[in-house]
N, C-alpha and C positions, 0 to 999 in steps of 0.2 A: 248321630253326634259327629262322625267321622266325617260325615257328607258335609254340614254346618263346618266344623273346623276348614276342610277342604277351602269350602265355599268363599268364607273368609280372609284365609290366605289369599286368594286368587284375586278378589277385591284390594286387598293393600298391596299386592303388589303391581298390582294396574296404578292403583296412585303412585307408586313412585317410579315407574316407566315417564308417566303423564309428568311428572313435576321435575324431569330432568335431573334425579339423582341418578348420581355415576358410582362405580365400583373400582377401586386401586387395582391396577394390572400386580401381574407378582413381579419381584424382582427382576431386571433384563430381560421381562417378557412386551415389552413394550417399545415403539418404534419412535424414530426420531421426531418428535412434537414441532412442526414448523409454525412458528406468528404464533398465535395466539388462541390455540385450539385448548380446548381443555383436560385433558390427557394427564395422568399424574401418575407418580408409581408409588410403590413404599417406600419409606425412609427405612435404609437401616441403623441399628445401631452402635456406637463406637464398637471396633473391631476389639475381640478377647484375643483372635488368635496374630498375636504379629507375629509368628511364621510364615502367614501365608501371604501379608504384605510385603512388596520389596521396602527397603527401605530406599529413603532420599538421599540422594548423590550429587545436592545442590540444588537451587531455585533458581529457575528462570524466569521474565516475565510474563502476565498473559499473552500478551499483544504484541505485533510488533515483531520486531528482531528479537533474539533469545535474551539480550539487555534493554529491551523495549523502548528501542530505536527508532523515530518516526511518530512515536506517538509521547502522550503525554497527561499527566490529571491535568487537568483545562474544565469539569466542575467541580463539584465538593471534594477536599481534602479528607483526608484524616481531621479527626478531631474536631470539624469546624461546624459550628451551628449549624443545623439547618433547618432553616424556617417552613421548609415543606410538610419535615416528619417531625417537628419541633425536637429534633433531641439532635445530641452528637452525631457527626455522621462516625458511623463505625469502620469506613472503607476508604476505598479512592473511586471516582466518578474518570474511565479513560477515554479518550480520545484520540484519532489520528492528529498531528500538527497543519493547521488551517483547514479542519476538515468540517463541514456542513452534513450531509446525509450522507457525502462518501464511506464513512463505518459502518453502513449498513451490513452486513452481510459478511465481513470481515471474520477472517479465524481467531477464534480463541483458543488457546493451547494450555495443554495440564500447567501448571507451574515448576512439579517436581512428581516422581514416582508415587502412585497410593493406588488407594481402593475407593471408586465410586462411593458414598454412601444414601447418595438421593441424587434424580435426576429426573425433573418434574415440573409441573406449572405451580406457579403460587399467584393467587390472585391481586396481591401488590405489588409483586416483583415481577411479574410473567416469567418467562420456562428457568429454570435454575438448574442450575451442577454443583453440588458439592462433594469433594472429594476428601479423604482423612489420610493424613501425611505422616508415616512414623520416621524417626529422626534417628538416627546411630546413637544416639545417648537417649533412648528410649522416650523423650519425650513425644508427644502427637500434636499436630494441629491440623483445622481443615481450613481447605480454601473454596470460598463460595466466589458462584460467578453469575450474575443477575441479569435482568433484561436480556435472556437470551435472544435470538431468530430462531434457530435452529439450535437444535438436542442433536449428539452423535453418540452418546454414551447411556448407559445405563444402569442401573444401580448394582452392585455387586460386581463389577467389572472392576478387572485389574488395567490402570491407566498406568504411562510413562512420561517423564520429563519431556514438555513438547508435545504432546501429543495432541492434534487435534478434536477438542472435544464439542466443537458447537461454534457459531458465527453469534457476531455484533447483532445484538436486535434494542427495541422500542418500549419493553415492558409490556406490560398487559393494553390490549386496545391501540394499541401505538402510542402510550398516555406520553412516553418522551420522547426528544430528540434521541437518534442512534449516538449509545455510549456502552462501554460495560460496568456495570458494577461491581465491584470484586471487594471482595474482604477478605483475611486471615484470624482467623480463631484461634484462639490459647487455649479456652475450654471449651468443651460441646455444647452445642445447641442447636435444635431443631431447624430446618432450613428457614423456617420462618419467623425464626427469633429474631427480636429487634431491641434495642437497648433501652427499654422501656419497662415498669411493671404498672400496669392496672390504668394506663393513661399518663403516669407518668415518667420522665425523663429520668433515665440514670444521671447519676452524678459522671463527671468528666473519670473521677479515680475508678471507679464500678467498670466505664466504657474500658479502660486501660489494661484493666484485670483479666477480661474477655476478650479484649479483639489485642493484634499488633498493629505497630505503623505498617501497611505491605510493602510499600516500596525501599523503609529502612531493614526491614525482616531480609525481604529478598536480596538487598543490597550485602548484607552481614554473611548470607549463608548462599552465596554463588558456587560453583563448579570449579573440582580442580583443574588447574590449565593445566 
């Protein structure tokens, strides 16, 4: 009986060697994911302990100069239809100013002090960063950062305002032109949450509830000079 159970086993799991299932690395036990490899980590969960988070001491922008100087949303806005993922976009789409492929590869920087909480491929967005931001009045929110190239960071990691966590990349496949993706979160949601339930579109007030403007957010909550 013991031989048969054995036997078994070693059967299923040749099928899934053969069918290219993969296994989530542990936490920052996984290395910077370049293009579009498949490589993912674990998501963790909203932080209980914020002792061990620094808190935020201001927002800067992804890109760019620490006021995101040079660059610019130049695709989808905030708020604005899009016809691609048919719902609200929930983020800003950035850009270099008059830039074509030159964003390739470009740095993308923390926004403000937190804790990694995913750092991974997702198969609509390719490699992602998100990070969870506790605030001096004890609120949280996290900043996701989409089409990566390059991963530098990894999940459970304590990040800082500025800090380089990953370059300008294409998404998955290279499906778009070099931009980044970025959004701000009010409440949690999984890095692969998207403003949608079951096919369909969140209402505009739903999107509002969940994500901020980033660029009015970061504007409001700058560095002390």
């Amino acid at each position: 009986m013991k031989e048969k159970t054995l036997y078994t086993a070693l059967i299923i799991l040749g099928v899934l060697v053969l069918s290219g299932c993969s296994f989530s690395l542990l936490p920052g036990s996984g290395p910077a994911v370049i293009g579009g490899e498949p490589q993912t980590e674990t998501e963790l969960e909203p932080s209980g302990e914020s002792s061990a988070v620094p808190l935020t001491d201001g927002f800067d922008f992804p890109v760019g100069d620490r006021d995101g100087s040079g660059w610019g949303v130049t695709g989808y806005r905030f708020m604005e239809w899009s016809n691609y993922s048919k719902t609200w976009h929930p983020g800003e789409d950035w850009n270099m100013h008059g830039s074509a492929m030159a964003d390739l590869g470009k740095p993308v920087y923390a926004i403000a002090n937190g804790i990694v909480r995913f750092s991974g491929f997702n198969s609509a967005q390719g490699n992602i960063v998100m990070i969870e931001h506790h605030l001096p009045d004890g609120r949280k929110v996290w900043s996701q950062y989409a089409h990566l190239h390059e991963r530098w960071v990894s999940a459970g990691e304590i990040v800082w305002r500025r800090q380089p966590i990953g370059t300008v990349g294409r998404g998955p496949n290279n499906t778009f032109s070099p931009h980044l993706h970025f959004e701000i979160r009010l409440k949690y949601q999984p890095q692969n949450g998207w403003p949608r339930t079951n096919g369909q579109a969140w209402p505009a007030s739903k999107v509002r509830e969940y994500y901020a403007d980033p660029s009015a957010f970061i504007n409001s909550n700058r560095p002390a000079k």
